[in-house]
N, C-alpha and C positions, 0 to 999 in steps of 0.2 A: 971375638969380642969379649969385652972383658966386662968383668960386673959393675966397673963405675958407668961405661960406656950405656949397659942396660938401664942403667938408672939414669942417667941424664936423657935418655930418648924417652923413657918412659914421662919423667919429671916436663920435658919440652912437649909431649902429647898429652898431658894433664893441663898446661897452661894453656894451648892453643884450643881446648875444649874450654878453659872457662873464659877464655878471648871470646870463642863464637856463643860461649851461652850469655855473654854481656853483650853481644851485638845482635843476639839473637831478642834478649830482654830491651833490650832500648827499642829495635825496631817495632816489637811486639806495642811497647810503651806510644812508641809514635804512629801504628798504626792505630791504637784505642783510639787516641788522642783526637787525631782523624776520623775517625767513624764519630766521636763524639761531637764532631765539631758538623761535620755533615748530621747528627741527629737534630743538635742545636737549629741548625739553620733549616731543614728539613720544619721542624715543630713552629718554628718562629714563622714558616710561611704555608702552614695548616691555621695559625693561630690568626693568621691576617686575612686566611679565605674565610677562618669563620667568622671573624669581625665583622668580614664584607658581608656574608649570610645572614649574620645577625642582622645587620640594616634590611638588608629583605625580608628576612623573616617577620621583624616588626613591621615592615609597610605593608604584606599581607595579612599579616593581624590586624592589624587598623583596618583593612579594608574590608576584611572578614566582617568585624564590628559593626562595621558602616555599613556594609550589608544588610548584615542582619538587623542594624535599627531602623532600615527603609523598610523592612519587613513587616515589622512590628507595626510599622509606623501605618504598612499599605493593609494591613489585617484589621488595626482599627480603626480607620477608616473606612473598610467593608463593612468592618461590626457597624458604625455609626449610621451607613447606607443604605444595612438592613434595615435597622430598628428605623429607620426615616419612611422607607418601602411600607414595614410595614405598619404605619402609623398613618401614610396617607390611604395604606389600601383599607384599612378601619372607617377613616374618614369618608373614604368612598362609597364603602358599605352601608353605612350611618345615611351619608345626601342620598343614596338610591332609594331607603327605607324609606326618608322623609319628602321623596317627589314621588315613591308609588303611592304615599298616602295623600299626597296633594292633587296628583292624579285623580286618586279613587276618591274624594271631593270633587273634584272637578265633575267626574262623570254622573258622579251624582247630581250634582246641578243642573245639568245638561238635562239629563232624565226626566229631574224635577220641570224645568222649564218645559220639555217637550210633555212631560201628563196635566199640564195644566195649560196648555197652548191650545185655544181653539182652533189655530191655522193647522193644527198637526194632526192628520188623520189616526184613527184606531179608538180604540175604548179603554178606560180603564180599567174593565175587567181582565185585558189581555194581559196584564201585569206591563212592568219596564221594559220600553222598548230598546234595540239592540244597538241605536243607534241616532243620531239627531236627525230631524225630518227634513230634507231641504225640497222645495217646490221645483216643479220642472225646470224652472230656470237656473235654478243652481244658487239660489239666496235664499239666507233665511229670512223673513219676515221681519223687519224692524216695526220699534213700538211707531206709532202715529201714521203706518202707511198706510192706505184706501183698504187691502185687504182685511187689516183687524180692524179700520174702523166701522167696514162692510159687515162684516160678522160678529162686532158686537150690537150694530144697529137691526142687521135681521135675524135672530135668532135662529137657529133649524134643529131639526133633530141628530143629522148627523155633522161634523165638522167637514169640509170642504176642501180639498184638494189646492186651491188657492186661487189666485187672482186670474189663470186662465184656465180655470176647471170647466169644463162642458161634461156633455154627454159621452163624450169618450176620450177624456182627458184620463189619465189613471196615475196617482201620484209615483214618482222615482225616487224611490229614495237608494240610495249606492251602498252593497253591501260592503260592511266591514269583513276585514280576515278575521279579527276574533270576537265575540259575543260581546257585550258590553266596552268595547273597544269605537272611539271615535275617528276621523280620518285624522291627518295629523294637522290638516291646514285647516280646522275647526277649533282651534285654543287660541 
């Protein structure tokens, strides 16, 4: 072999290396090219899930919202059904104070009417009795009836049992459960 020979093989295996480093760069080029273009599309349909997302993500935020203004909403409305509770349970306290005190008038009266009632047996010295007197028959005495107009026309020393008192007549009167308490079918 001769020296031109070495150099035209050498010179033809220098060219056919920068043939394959030019086809080796283009293909490199088109395969970027490629992968870029699958990123593109790749990103563009990330970018259309999260669009769709977004629409979701806003309608549970809205409804988050909503939520929580029916909260608000159901909280002050408890506030208000408190403060109603207890505004009537004051009032209630109030009418109770003011019918135990029309009560305790009442019984007063009752008392009163029974220590100045000649049909009503006892003394006054035995202080307020416990209860209103009613005669064996189960009435009290109305004003103009034969027994008070009996007992104001005969006077006696002690008051009288009532209109069928005898000798062993003995008045009934029905105990109360509590001491200056009247029955309730008596108001």
């Amino acid at each position: 072999m001769s020296a031109s020979t070495i150099v035209w093989i050498i010179i033809a295996i220098i060219v056919v290396l920068i043939v394959l480093g030019l086809i080796a760069a283009l293909l490199s080029r088109s395969a970027k090219r490629h992968r870029e273009s699958v990123h593109r599309e790749r990103a563009a349909e990330l970018r259309q899930q999260a669009a769709a997302q977004e629409e979701e993500v806003r309608r549970r935020q809205a409804h988050a919202e909503e939520t929580e203004a029916r909260a608000r909403q159901a909280r002050a409305e408890a506030e208000r059904k408190q403060a109603e509770a207890r505004r009537l349970e004051s009032e209630a306290a109030q009418r109770h104070t003011t019918a135990e005190e029309h009560l305790g008038r009442h019984q007063e009266t009752l008392q009163e009417a029974d220590a100045i009632d000649p049909d009503v047996p006892g003394d006054a010295s035995e202080g307020p009795r416990q209860g209103p007197y009613l005669p064996p028959d189960g009435e009290r005495p109305q004003a103009g009836t034969p027994s008070e107009t009996t007992a104001e026309s005969e006077p006696t020393a002690e008051p009288t049992a009532g209109p069928t008192a005898g000798p062993t007549a003995e008045p009934t009167a029905e105990p109360t459960a509590e001491p200056g308490r009247h029955r309730t079918g008596e108001f």
